[in-house]
C-alpha positions as MATLAB code, in Angstrom:
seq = 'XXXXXXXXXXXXXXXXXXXXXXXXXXXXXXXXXXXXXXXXXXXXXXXXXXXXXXXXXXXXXXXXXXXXXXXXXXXXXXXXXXXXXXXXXXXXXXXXXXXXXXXXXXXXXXXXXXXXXXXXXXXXXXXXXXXXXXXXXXXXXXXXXXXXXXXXXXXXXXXXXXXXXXXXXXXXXXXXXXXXXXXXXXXXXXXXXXXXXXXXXXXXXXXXXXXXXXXXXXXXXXXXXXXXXXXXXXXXXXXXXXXXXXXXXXXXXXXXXXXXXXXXXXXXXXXXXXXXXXXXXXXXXXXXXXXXXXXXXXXXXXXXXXXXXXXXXXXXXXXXXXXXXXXXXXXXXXXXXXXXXXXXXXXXXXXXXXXXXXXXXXXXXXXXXXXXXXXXXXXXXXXXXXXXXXXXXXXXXXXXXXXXXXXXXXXXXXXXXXXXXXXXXXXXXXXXXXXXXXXXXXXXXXXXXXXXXXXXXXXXXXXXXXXXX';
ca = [
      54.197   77.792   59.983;
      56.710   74.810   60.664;
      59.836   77.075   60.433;
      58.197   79.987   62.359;
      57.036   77.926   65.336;
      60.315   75.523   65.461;
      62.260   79.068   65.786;
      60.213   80.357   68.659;
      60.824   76.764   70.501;
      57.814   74.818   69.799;
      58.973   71.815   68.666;
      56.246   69.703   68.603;
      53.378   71.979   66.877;
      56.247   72.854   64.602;
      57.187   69.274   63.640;
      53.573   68.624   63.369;
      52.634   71.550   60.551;
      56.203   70.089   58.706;
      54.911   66.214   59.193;
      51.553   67.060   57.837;
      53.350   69.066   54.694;
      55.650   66.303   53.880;
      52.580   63.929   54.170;
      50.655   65.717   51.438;
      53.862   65.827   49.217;
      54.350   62.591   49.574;
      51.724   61.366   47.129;
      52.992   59.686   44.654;
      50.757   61.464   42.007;
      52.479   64.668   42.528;
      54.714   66.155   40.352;
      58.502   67.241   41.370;
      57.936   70.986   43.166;
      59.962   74.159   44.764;
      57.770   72.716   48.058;
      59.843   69.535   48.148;
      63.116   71.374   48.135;
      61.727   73.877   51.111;
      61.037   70.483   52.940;
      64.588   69.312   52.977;
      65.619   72.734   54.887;
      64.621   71.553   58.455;
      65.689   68.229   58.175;
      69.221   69.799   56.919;
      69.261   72.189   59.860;
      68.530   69.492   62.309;
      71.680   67.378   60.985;
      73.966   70.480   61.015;
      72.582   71.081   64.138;
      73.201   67.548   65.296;
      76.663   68.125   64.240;
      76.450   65.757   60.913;
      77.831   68.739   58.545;
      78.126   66.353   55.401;
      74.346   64.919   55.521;
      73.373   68.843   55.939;
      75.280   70.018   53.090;
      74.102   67.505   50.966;
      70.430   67.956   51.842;
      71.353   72.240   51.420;
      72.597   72.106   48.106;
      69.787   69.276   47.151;
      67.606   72.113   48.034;
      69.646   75.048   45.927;
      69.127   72.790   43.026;
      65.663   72.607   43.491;
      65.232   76.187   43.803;
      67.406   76.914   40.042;
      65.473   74.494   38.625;
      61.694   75.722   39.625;
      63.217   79.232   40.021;
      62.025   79.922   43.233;
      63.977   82.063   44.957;
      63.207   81.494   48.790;
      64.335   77.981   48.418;
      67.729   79.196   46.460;
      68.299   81.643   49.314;
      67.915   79.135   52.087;
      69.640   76.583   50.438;
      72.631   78.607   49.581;
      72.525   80.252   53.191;
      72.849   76.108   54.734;
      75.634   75.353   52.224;
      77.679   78.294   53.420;
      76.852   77.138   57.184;
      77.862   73.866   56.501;
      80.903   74.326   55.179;
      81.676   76.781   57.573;
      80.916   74.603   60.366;
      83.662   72.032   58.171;
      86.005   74.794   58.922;
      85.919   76.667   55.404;
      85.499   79.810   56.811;
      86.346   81.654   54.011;
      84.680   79.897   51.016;
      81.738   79.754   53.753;
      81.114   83.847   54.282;
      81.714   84.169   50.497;
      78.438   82.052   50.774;
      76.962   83.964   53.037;
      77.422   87.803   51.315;
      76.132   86.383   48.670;
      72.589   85.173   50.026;
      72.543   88.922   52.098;
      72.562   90.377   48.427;
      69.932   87.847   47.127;
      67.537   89.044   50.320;
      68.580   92.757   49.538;
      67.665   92.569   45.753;
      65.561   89.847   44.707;
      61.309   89.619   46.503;
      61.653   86.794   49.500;
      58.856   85.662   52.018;
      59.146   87.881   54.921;
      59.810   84.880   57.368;
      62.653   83.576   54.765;
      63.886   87.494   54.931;
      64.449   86.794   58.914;
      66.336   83.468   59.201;
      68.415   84.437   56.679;
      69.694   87.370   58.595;
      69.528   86.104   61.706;
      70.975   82.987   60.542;
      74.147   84.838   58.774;
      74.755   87.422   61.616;
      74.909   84.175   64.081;
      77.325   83.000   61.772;
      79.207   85.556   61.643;
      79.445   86.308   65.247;
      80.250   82.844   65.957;
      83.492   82.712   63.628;
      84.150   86.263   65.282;
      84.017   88.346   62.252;
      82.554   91.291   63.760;
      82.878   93.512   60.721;
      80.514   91.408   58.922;
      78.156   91.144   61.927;
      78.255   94.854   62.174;
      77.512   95.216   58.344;
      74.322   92.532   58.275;
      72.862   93.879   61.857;
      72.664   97.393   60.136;
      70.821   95.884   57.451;
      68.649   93.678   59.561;
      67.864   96.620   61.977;
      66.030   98.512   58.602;
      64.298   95.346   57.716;
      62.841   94.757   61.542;
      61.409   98.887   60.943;
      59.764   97.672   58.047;
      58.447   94.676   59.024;
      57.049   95.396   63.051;
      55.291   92.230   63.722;
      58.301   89.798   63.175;
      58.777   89.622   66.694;
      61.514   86.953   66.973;
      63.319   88.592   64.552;
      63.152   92.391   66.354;
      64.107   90.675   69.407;
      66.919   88.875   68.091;
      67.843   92.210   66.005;
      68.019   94.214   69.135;
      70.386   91.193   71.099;
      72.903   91.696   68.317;
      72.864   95.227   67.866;
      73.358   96.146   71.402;
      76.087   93.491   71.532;
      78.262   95.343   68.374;
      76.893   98.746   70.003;
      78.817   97.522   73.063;
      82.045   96.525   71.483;
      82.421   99.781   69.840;
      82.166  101.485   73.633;
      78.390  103.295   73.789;
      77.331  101.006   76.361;
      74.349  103.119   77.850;
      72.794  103.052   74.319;
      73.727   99.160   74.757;
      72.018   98.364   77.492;
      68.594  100.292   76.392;
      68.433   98.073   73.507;
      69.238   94.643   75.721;
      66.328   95.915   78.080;
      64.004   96.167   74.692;
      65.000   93.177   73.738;
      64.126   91.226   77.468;
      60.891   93.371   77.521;
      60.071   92.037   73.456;
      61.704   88.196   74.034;
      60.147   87.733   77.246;
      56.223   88.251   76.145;
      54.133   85.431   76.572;
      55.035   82.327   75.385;
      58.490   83.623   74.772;
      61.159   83.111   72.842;
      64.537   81.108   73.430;
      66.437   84.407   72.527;
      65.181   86.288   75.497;
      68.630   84.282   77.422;
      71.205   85.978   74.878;
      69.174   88.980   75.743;
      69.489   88.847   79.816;
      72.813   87.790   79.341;
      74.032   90.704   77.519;
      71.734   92.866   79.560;
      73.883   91.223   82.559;
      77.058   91.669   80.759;
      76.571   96.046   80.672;
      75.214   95.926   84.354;
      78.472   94.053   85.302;
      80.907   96.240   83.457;
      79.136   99.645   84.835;
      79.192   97.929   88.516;
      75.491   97.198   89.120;
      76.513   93.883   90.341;
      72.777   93.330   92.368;
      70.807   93.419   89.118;
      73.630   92.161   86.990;
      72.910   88.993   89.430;
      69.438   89.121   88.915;
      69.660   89.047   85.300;
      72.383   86.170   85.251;
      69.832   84.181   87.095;
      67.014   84.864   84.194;
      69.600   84.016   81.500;
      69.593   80.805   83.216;
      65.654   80.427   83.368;
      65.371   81.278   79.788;
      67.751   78.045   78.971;
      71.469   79.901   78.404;
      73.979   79.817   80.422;
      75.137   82.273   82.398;
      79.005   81.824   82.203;
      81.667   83.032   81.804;
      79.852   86.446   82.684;
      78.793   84.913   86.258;
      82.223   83.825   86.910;
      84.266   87.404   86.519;
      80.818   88.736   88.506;
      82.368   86.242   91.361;
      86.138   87.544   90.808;
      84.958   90.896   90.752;
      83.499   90.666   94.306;
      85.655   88.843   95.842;
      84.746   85.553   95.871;
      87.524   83.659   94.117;
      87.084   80.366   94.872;
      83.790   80.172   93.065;
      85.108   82.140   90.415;
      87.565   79.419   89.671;
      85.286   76.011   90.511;
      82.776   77.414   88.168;
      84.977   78.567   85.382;
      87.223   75.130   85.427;
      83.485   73.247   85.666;
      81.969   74.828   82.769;
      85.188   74.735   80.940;
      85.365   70.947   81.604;
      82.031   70.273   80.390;
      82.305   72.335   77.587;
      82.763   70.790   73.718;
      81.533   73.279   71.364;
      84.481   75.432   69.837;
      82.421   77.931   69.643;
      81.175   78.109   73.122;
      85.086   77.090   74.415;
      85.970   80.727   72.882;
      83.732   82.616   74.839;
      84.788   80.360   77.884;
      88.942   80.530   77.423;
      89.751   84.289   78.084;
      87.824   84.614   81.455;
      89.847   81.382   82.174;
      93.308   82.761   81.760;
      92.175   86.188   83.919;
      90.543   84.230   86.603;
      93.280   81.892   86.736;
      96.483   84.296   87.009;
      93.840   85.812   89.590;
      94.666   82.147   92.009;
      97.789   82.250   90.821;
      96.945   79.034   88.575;
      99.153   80.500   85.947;
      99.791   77.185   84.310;
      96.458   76.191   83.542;
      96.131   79.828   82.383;
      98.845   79.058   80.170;
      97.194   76.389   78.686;
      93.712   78.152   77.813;
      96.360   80.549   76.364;
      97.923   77.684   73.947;
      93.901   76.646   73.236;
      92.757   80.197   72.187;
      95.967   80.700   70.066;
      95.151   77.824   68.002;
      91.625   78.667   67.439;
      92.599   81.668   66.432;
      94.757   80.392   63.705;
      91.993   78.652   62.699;
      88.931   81.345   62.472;
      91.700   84.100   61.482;
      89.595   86.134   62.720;
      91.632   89.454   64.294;
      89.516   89.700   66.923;
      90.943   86.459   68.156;
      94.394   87.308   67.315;
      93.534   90.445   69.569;
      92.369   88.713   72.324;
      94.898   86.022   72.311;
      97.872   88.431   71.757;
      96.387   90.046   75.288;
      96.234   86.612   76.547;
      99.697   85.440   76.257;
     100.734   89.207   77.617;
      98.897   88.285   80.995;
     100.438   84.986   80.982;
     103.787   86.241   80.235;
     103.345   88.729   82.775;
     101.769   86.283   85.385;
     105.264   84.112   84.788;
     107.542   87.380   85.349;
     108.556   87.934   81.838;
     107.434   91.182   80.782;
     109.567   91.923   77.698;
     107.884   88.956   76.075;
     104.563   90.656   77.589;
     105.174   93.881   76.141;
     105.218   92.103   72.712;
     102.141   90.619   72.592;
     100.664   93.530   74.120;
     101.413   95.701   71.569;
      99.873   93.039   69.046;
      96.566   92.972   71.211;
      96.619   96.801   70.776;
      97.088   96.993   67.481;
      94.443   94.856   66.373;
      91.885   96.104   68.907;
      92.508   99.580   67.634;
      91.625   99.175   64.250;
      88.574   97.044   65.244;
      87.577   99.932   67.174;
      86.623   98.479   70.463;
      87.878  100.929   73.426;
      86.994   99.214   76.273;
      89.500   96.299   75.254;
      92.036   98.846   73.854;
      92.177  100.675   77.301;
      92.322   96.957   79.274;
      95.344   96.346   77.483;
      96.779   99.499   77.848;
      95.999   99.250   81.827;
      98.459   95.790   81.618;
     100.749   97.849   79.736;
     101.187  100.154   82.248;
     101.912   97.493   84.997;
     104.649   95.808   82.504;
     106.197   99.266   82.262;
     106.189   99.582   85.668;
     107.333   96.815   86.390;
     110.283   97.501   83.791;
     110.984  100.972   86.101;
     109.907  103.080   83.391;
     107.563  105.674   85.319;
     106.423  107.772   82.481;
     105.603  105.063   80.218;
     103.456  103.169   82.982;
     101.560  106.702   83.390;
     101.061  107.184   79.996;
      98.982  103.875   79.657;
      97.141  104.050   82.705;
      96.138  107.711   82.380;
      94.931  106.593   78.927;
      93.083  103.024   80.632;
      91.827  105.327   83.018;
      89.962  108.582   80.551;
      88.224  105.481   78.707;
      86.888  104.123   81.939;
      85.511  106.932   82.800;
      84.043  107.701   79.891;
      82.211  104.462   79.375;
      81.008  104.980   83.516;
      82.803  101.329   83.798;
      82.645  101.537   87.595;
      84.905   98.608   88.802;
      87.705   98.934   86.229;
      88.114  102.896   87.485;
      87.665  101.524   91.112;
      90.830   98.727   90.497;
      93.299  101.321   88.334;
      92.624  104.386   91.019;
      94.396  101.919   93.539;
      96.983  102.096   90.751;
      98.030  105.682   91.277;
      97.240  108.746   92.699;
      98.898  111.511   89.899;
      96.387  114.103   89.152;
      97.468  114.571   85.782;
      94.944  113.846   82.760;
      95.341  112.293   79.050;
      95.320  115.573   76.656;
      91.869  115.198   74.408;
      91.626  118.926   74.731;
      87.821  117.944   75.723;
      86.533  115.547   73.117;
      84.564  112.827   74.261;
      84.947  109.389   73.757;
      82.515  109.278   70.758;
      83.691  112.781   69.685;
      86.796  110.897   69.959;
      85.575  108.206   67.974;
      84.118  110.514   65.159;
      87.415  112.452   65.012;
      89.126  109.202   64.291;
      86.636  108.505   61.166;
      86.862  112.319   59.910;
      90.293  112.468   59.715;
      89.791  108.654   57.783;
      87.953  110.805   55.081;
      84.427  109.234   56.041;
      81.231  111.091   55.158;
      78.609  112.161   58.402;
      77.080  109.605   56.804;
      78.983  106.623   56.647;
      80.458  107.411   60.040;
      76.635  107.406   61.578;
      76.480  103.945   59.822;
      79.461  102.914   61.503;
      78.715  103.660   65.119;
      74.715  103.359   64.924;
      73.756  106.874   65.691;
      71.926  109.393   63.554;
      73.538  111.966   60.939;
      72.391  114.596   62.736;
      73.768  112.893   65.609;
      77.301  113.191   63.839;
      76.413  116.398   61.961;
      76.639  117.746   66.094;
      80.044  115.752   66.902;
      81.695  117.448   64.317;
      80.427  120.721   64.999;
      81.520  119.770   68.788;
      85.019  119.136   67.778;
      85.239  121.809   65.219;
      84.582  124.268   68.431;
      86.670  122.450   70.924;
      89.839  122.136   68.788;
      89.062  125.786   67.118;
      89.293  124.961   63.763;
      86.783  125.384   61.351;
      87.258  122.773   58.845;
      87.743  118.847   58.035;
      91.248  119.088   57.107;
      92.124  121.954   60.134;
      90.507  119.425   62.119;
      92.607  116.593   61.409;
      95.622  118.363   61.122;
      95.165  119.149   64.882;
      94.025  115.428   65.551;
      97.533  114.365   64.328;
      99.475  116.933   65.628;
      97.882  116.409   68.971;
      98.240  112.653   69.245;
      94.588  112.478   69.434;
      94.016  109.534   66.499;
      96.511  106.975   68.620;
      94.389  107.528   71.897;
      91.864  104.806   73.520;
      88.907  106.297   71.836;
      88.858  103.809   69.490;
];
């Protein structure tokens, strides 16, 4: 009762049920129990929280110990789960997920409480979102999505389910399926009394509506992010740029910057930096959020972060008139992004690439790229990006995918891979059947009638190195 009601914000009738438990176990006439290890978890979260990582780890592995020695497994689960966010909060990332895979296979094999089940996942996918390891994130939301359809009154946990899943959905470029599940998740978060999740879930609702160019209700949601207690930048600041209204852009962005600590949260915070800033020709305080995110990613080694910034010190370089040096890191960005399979930042970079090509008087280069920027555009329906590269030229000539869609695209790229219908519906959250009709797509746009035809036409065609992925 503590745990559930401290996760859906109520502090104080939370605290109460955990007061009144450690109260009774108090007695000195009690024997040593699993209950007095569970009892050390929220006090451990609320040091890690507090940012005292050595108390908390302490206090987690107390707990583990506990757990071996009265073999209960809840407690070993949560214990082990604290220890790996500890540690990775000490900046052992690595030892840290180790941690963490192996509690998801303790939850996955071994009979826990349902309400363990849920803060375990949701705990780990956090994790694993906040260190940018998007892979993993991927792998546990798939896993937490089957355990929310088997277990429908866990509300929080749906909610929270939905947040993250339409997030990774987004990355990997299906962003009307996206933004159904953000609106589920509002519709579920919001319900009388609430829970503090429902802000990640306007955000990212917010997010989609500002990429597809429904600026009006991306406003409206920005404003409920805020109610519910996140937020709303840097998402409200590129809503600014986007319309015009640079100034604000850039007094909100440096503000929330300023005030910002977390590393975390500075992550999220540093890319919109460097664009709005080479946007007011601020190029040197762009530079330096550069310099910031470089070293983080060193840090997290996470590739997403080398992606992003790789693209980062490409702008920059750009920004400063160097675009050999801009090229280079471009290429890097690209690179990474493609085997992450994000399109949306895949085709961004390739737009930039275009303009250093340009700029380097190499015409069919710089169309090349921005025909490419410009099919994945307007496949994802990403209204303002099409709007800004249309001003960029006016050939009528098209990037050869001989039809396919992006997510045929997407599915060719796994086929030729040697991925099952199977593990390729795992991959980009859609239904066998779903893929079983990609592939029978393909198989009739290309005119081949097998795997290996298939991908023999992919290659020869150039179709595996375009922004579909």
């Amino acid at each position: 009762l503590g745990l559930m009601l401290l996760n859906t914000g109520a502090r104080a009738r939370g605290g109460g049920w955990i007061a009144r438990g450690e109260r009774l176990l108090g007695d000195e006439k009690r024997p040593d129990c699993a209950e007095k290890g569970l009892f050390l978890i929220p006090t451990a979260l609320g040091a890690l929280s507090a940012g005292h990582t050595t108390k908390a780890l302490n206090l987690f592995k107390q707990a583990e110990t506990i757990g071996k020695q009265f073999g209960d497994a809840d407690l070993i689960a949560l214990g082990r789960l604290g220890h790996g966010q500890a540690i990775i909060q000490n900046g052992e990332v690595a030892q840290g997920l180790k941690l963490l895979d192996e509690t998801m296979i303790t939850v996955e094999t071994e009979a826990l409480f349902p309400v363990a089940c849920g803060i375990i996942y949701c705990a780990a996918i956090e994790t694993c979102r906040k260190v940018w390891d998007l892979g993993r994130a991927q792998e546990w939301t798939s896993a937490l999505t089957r355990w929310c359809n088997a277990q429908p009154d866990i509300v929080p946990f749906r909610g929270q389910c939905l947040v993250r899943r339409a997030e990774i959905i987004q990355f990997h470029g299906d962003w009307q399926k996206a933004l159904e599940e953000t609106r589920d998740a509002c519709e579920l978060l919001s319900r009388p009394p609430g829970e503090p999740a429902a802000g990640e879930a306007f955000y990212r609702q917010a997010e989609l509506l500002r990429l597809l160019g429904d600026f009006e209700k991306a406003e409206d949601c920005y404003r409920e992010t805020a109610k519910w207690g996140r937020n709303p930048q840097p998402g409200l600041a590129l809503l600014r740029l986007v319309q015009g209204q640079e100034d604000s852009a850039e007094t909100s962005i440096r503000n929330t910057l300023q005030e910002t600590k977390d590393i975390i949260r500075r992550v999220e915070l540093l890319p919109a930096v460097v664009r709005i800033m080479i946007s007011v020709n601020q190029t040197e305080e762009a530079l330096s959020a550069t310099k910031e995110l470089c070293s983080i990613a060193k840090e997290f080694d996470a590739p997403y972060l080398y992606a992003m910034s790789s693209y980062c010190q490409g702008s920059v370089f750009f920004a400063k008139g160097n675009p050999q040096l801009a090229l280079e890191h471009l290429q890097k960005a690209l690179k990474f992004w493609k085997n992450l399979h994000v399109p949306y930042q895949s085709a961004y970079a390739s737009e930039l690439k275009g303009l250093v090509y340009r700029e380097l008087n190499d015409q069919d280069n710089s169309e090349v790229e921005l025909t490419a920027a410009k099919w994945v555009f307007e496949q994802l329906k990403a209204g303002p990006d099409l709007e800004r590269i249309n001003r960029l030229f006016h050939t009528q000539r098209h990037y050869e995918t001989h039809g396919l869609t992006l997510r045929e695209l997407q599915v060719m790229q796994r086929v030729a891979s040697g991925k099952t219908n199977k593990s390729i519906a795992g991959e980009l959250f859609i239904s066998e059947r779903t893929v079983d009709r990609h592939v029978s797509n393909i198989f009739n746009k290309l005119g081949v009638s097998s795997r290996v035809e298939a991908t023999t036409c992919a290659i020869r065609n150039n179709l595996l190195d375009s922004g579909g992925q």
